[in-house]
C-alpha positions in Angstrom: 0.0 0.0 0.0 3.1 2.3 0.2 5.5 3.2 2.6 6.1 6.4 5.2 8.1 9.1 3.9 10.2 11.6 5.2 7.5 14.3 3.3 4.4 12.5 4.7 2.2 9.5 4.0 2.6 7.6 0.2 -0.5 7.1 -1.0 -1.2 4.4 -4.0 -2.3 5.1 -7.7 -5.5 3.2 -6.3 -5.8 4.8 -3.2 -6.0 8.3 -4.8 -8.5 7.1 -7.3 -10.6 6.2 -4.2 -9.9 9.6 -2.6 -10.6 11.3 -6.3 -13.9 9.6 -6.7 -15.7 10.3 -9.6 -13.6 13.7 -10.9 -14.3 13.8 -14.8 -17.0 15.0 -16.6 -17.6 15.6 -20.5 -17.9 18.5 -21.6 -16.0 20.4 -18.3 -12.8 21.1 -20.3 -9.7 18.7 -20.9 -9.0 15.8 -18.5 -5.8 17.2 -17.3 -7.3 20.3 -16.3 -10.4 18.3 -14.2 -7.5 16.4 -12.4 -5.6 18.9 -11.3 -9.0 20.9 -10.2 -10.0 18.1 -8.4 -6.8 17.8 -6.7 -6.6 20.9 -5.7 -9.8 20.8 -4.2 -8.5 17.8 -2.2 -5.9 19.6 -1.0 -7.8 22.5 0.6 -10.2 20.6 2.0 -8.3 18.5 3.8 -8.8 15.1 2.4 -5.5 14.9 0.8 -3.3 16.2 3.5 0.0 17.9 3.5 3.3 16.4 2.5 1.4 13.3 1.6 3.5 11.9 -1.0 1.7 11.5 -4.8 2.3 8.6 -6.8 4.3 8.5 -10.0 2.6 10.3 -12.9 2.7 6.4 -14.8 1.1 4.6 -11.9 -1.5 7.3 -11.4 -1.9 7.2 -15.1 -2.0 3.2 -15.4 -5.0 3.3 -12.9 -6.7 6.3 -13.7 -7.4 4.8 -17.5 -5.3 7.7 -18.6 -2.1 8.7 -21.2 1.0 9.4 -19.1 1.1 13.0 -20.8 -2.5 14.0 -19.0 -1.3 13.5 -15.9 2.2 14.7 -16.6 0.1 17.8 -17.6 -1.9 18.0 -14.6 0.9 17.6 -12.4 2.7 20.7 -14.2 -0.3 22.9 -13.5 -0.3 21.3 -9.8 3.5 22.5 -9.3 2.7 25.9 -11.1 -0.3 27.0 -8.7 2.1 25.4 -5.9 0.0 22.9 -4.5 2.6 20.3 -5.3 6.6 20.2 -4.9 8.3 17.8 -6.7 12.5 16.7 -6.4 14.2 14.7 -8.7 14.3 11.3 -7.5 12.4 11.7 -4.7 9.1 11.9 -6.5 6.3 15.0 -6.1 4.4 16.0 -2.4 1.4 18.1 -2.0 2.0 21.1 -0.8 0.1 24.6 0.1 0.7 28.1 -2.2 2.5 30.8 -0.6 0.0 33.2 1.0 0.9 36.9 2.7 1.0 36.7 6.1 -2.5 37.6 7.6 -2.8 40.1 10.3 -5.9 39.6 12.9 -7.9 42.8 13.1 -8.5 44.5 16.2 -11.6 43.7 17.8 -11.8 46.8 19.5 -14.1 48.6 17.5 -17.0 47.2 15.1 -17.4 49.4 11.1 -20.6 50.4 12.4 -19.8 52.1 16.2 -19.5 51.1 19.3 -17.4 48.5 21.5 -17.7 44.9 21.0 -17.7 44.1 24.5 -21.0 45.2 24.2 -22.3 43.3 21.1 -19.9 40.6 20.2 -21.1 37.6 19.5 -19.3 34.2 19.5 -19.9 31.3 17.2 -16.1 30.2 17.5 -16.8 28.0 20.7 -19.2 25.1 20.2 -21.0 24.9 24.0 -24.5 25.9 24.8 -25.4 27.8 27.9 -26.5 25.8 31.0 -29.5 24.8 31.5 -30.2 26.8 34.7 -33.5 25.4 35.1 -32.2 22.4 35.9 -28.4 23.2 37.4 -29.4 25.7 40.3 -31.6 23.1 41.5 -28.6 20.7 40.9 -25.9 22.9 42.7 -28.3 23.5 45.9 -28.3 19.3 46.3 -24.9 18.9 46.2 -24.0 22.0 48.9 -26.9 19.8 50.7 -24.9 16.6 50.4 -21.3 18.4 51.1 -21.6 18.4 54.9 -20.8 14.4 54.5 -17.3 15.2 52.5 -16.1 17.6 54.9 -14.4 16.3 57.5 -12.0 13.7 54.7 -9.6 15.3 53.1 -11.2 15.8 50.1 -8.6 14.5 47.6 -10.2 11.2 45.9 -7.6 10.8 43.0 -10.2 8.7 40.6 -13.3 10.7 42.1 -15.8 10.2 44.6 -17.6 6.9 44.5 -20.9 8.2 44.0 -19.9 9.6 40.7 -18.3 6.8 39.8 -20.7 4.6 40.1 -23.3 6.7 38.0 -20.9 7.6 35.3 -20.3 3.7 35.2 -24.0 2.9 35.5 -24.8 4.8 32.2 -21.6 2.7 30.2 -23.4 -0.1 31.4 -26.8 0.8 30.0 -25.5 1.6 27.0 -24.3 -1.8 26.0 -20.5 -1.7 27.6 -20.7 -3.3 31.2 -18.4 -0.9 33.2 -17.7 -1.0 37.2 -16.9 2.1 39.1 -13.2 1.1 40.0 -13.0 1.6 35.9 -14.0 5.4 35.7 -11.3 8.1 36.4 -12.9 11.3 36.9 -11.0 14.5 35.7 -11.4 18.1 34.4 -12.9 17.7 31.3 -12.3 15.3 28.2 -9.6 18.1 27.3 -7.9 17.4 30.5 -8.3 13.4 29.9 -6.6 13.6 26.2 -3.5 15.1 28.2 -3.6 12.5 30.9 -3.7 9.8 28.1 -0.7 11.4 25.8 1.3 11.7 28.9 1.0 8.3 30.2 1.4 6.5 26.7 2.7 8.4 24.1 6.7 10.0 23.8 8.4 12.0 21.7 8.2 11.4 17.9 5.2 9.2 18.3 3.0 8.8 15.2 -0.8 9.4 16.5 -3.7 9.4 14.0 -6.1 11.6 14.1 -9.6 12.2 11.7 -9.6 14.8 9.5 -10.7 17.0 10.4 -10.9 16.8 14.0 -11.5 18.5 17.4 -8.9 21.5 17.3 -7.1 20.7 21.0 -5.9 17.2 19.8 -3.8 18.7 17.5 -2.8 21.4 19.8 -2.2 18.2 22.5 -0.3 16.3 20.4 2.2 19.0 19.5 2.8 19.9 23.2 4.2 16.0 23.6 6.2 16.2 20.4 4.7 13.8 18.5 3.4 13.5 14.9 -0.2 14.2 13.9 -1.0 11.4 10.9 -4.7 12.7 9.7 -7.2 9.8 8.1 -9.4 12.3 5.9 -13.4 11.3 6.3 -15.2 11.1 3.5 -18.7 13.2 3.1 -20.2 9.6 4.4 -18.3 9.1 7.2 -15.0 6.9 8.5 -13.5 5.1 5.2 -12.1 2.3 7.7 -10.1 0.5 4.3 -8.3 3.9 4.5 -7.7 4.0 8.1 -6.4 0.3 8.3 -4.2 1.0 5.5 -2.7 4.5 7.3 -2.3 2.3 10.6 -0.3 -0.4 8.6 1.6 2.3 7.2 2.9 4.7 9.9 2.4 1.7 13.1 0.6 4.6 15.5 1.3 4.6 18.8 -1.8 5.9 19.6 -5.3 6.9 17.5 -7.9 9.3 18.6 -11.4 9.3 17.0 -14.8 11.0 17.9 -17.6 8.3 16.3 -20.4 10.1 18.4 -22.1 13.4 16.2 -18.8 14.1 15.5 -16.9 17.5 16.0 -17.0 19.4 13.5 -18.6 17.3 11.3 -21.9 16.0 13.1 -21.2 12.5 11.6 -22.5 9.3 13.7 -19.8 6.1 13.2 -22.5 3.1 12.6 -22.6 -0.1 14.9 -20.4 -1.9 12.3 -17.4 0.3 12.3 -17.5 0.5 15.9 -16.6 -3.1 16.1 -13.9 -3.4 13.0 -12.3 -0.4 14.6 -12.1 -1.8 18.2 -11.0 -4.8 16.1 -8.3 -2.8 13.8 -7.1 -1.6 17.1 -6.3 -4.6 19.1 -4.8 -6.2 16.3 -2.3 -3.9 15.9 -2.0 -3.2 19.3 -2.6 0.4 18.7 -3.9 2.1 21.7 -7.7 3.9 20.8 -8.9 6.7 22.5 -12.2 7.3 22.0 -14.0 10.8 22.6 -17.6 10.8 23.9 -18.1 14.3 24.4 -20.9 14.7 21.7 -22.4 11.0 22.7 -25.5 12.5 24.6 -26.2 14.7 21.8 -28.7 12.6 19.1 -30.7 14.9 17.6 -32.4 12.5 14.8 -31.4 9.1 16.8 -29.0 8.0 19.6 -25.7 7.0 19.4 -25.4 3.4 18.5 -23.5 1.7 21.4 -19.8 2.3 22.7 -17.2 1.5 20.7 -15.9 -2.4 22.0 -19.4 -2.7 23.5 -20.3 -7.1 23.1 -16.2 -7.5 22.0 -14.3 -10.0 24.3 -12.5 -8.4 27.3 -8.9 -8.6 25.2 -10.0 -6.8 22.5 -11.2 -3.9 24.9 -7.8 -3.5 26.6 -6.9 -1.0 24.0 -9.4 1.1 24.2 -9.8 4.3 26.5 -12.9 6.3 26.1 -13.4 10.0 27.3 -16.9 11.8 28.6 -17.3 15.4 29.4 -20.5 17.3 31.0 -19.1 20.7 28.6 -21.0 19.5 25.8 -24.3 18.2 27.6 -24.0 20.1 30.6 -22.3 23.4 30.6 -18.9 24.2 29.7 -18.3 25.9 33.1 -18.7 22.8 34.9 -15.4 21.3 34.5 -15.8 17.4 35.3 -15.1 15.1 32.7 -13.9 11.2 32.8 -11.9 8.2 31.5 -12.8 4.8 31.0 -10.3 1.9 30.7 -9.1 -1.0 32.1 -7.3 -1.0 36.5 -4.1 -1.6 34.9 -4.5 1.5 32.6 -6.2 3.7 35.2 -3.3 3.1 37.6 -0.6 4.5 34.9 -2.9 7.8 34.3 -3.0 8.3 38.5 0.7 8.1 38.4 1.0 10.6 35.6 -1.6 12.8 37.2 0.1 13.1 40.8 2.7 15.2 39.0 0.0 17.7 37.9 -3.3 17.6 40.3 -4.4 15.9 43.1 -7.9 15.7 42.5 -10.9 16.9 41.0 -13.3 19.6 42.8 -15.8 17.9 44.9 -18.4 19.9 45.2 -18.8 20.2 41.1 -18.7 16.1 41.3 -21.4 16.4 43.3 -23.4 18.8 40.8 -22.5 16.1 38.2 -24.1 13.2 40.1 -27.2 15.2 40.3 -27.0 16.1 36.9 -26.8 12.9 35.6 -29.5 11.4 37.7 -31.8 13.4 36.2 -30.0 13.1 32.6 -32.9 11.3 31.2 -35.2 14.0 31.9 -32.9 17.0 31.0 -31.0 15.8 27.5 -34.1 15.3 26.3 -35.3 18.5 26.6 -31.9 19.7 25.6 -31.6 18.1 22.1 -35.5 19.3 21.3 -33.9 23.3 21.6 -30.8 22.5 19.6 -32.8 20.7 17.1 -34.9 23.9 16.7 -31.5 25.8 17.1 -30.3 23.7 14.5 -33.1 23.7 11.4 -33.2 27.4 12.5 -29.7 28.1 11.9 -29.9 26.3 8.8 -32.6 27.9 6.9 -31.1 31.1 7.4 -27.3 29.8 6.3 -29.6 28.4 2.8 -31.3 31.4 2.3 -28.6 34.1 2.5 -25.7 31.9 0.7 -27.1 29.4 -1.9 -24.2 29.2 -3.0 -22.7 27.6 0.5 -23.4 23.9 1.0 -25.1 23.7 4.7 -25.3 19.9 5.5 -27.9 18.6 8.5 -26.4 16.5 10.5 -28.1 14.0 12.6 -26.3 15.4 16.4 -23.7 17.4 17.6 -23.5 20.9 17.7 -22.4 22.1 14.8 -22.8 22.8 10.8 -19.8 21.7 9.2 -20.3 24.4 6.2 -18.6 23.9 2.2 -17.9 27.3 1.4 -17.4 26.7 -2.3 -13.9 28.8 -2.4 -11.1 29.1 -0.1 -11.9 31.8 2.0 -12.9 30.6 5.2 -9.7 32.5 7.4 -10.3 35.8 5.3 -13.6 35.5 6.0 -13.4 34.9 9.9 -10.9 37.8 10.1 -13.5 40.0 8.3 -16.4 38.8 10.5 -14.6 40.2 14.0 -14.8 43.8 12.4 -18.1 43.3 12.4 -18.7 41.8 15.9 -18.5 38.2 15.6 -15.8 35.5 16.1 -15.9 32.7 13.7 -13.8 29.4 13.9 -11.9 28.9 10.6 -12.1 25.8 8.9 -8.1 25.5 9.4 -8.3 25.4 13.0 -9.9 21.8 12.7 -7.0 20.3 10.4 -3.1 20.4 9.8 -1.1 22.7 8.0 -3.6 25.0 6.3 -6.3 22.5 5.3 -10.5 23.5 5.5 -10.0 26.8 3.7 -13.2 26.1 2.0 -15.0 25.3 5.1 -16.4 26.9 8.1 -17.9 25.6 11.1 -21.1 27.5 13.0 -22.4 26.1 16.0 -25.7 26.0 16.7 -25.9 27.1 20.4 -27.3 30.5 20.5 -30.9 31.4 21.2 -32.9 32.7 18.1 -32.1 36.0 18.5 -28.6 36.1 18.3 -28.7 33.7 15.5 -31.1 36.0 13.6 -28.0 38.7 14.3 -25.2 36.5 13.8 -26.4 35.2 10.5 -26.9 39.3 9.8 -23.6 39.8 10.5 -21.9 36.7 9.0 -24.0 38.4 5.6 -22.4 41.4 6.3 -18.7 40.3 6.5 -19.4 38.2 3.4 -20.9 40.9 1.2 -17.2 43.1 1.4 -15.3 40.3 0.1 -18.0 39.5 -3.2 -17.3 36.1 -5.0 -18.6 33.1 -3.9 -18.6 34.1 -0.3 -21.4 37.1 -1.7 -24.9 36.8 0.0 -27.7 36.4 -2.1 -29.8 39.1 0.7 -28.3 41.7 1.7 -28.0 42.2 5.7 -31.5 43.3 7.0 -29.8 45.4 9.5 -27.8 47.5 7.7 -23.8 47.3 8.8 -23.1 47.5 5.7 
């Protein structure tokens, strides 16, 4: 299937056909041109990443049904626009055009008066306010139930028991039979990606990662040194032949997925993947981290169960799964966990002495309220983001037609296909006008997503009614195929 390079993963004459999919059309304009098009497109959005190496223009040729000349000519026009290098000997890479160095805008002042502070809006962090109906009862049970902590300590390493035990509970009705001596709580899933690089990965590592992917794994994986290797997913989902063939290839010490309503995508990982990826796993030994975060948040079904849920004990001892309450919850409640085997567990609590002692008890004890009334709140819960959702959505279609806007089935999130690469121009744009976007690069490596954009939908209908107004506004100043189709209603422009 290839080999590692020192530029970046080979990929096969097939396995580019696979990622070009179905690229020519008659009647579009010669062959070569289409190619290198398509290619490009590839390139910025992230399914054909970085210094992944091409493969020779006569094998790509051979299987493409093609002369040797087309592809000699598309690759010319690929080295021209610079999104390919190429080195005698040592073949051709992809590769990113120059670009001027960008300079953030202040965000002091907004085109039409006033300070931000006063009106900015944020659709850069995908978390939706608490549900205080629900958490100021929560909070006053858990002072109630304090009184009982106070005169220990208060440093429970893993967690208190009672949270434990109810984070444990809910593995266990979800189809993966889970104990409490199995549950590590911590301070958020952020928090437990750290705890898990520590403990397992060193220096130079090889980790794959989807792509694209929840922005702090990247960020995570740099502070340890090691080696982000992205696994592009397809506009269906996981491409597991792909993903086996990149862990053959690079031998990761560690992968990280999110199968639940993915982040930023919204994509659910079916009940069969689940299983041939705990399988992929344990075979290769390659230790899985799986993030849970978005679990809770079905907005057209639930989750299917964990991943390694009905697999043999051995095949889940390489598997770690992560939950948070940011997502579900609130963001301000910082208490997330890790599942995983004792053995596993005890290497994270020696990693995590060096760093904290414990987590908070009393915001524990606000989580084991919570989450016995879970079943009555997240219902609720994913009802408003649904409307939050379609709402969000129908304005997104109406002002930019020319924008796909996909409807995903959960999350939080609208995982947007600009049609051009704009998407960093455009965020920088959007904060002069009072609203902080979250660039589709911030969710891959090295400059991939420019064509995309990611909106949450977690604001109340009024500020997405305004955001929308403002996103319309930004747009409208740069024209092309960023250009609203209705101007903004409330006139910033």
């Amino acid at each position: 299937m290839g080999h590692l390079c020192d530029s970046g993963l080979m990929v096969t004459g097939i396995m580019l056909s696979k990622v070009l999919g179905e690229w020519w059309h008659r009647g579009d304009g010669p062959a070569h041109r289409q190619l290198a098009d398509r290619v490009q497109v590839l390139v910025l959005d992230g399914r054909l990443p970085l210094r992944t190496r091409l493969p020779a223009e006569r094998e790509l040729a051979t299987t493409l049904g093609l002369s040797r000349g087309t592809v000699t000519t598309a690759y010319d026009a690929l080295r021209e626009s610079g999104f390919i290098a190429s080195k005698r000997g040592a073949g051709s890479w992809v590769e990113l055009p120059a670009r001027p160095r960008q300079v953030t805008p202040s965000w002091s002042l907004t085109p039409y008066g006033g300070s931000v502070a006063d009106t900015f809006i944020d659709m850069a962090h995908a978390a939706p306010g608490a549900p205080t109906g629900d958490l100021y009862p929560a909070v006053q049970a858990a002072v109630a139930r304090l009184p009982e902590f106070l005169p220990a300590h208060g440093y429970y390493g893993n967690g208190i028991e009672m949270l434990r035990g109810a984070i444990a509970d809910r593995y266990t009705r979800r189809g993966l039979p889970t104990r409490a001596d199995q549950i590590m709580v911590c301070a958020g899933a952020q928090h437990g990606i750290s705890l898990v690089l520590a403990a397992f990965v060193a220096a130079g590592d090889r980790i794959v990662v989807e792509h694209p992917a929840y922005p702090a794994i990247f960020d995570a994986i740099r502070q340890v040194s090691c080696r982000a290797v992205p696994v592009a997913l397809t506009a269906l989902g996981w491409d597991l032949d792909l993903v086996e063939a990149t862990v053959a290839q690079t031998a990761p010490r560690l992968a990280y997925f999110i199968p639940d309503f993915h982040n930023p995508t919204g994509l659910c990982m079916d009940a069969e993947q689940r299983i041939r990826l705990a399988r992929l796993a344990h075979r290769r030994q390659t230790l899985l981290l799986i993030d849970e975060s978005m679990v809770e948040l079905g907005l057209e079904h639930p989750a299917p169960p964990p991943v390694g849920a009905g697999l043999p004990l051995s095949v889940q001892e390489n598997l770690v799964h992560l939950g948070s309450t940011s997502k579900t919850f609130w963001g301000g409640l910082r208490v997330g966990w890790i599942r995983g085997q004792s053995e596993l567990l005890h290497r994270l609590a020696v990693v995590r002495a060096g760093t904290d002692l414990a987590s908070p008890v009393l915001e524990q004890l606000i989580t084991v309220e919570l989450l016995e009334q879970a079943d009555d709140i997240l219902p609720r819960r994913n009802k408003e983001l649904a409307d939050r959702r379609d709402q969000l959505t129908a304005l997104v279609r109406e002002r930019f037609p020319g924008w796909s806007v996909p409807h995903p089935p959960g999350g939080l999130n609208l995982w947007i296909d600009l049609a051009a690469p704009v998407s960093s121009m455009l965020a920088l744009t959007a904060g002069r006008y009072g609203l902080q976007l979250a660039a589709g690069p911030r969710f891959g490596v090295d400059g991939a997503f420019e064509t995309r954009l990611r909106l949450p939908y977690t604001l109340n209908a009024e500020d997405t009614v305004t955001a929308v107004d403002r996103l319309a506004a930004a747009a409208s100043g740069m024209g092309g195929a960023t250009a609203p189709s209705v101007a903004p209603a409330t006139g910033l422009v």
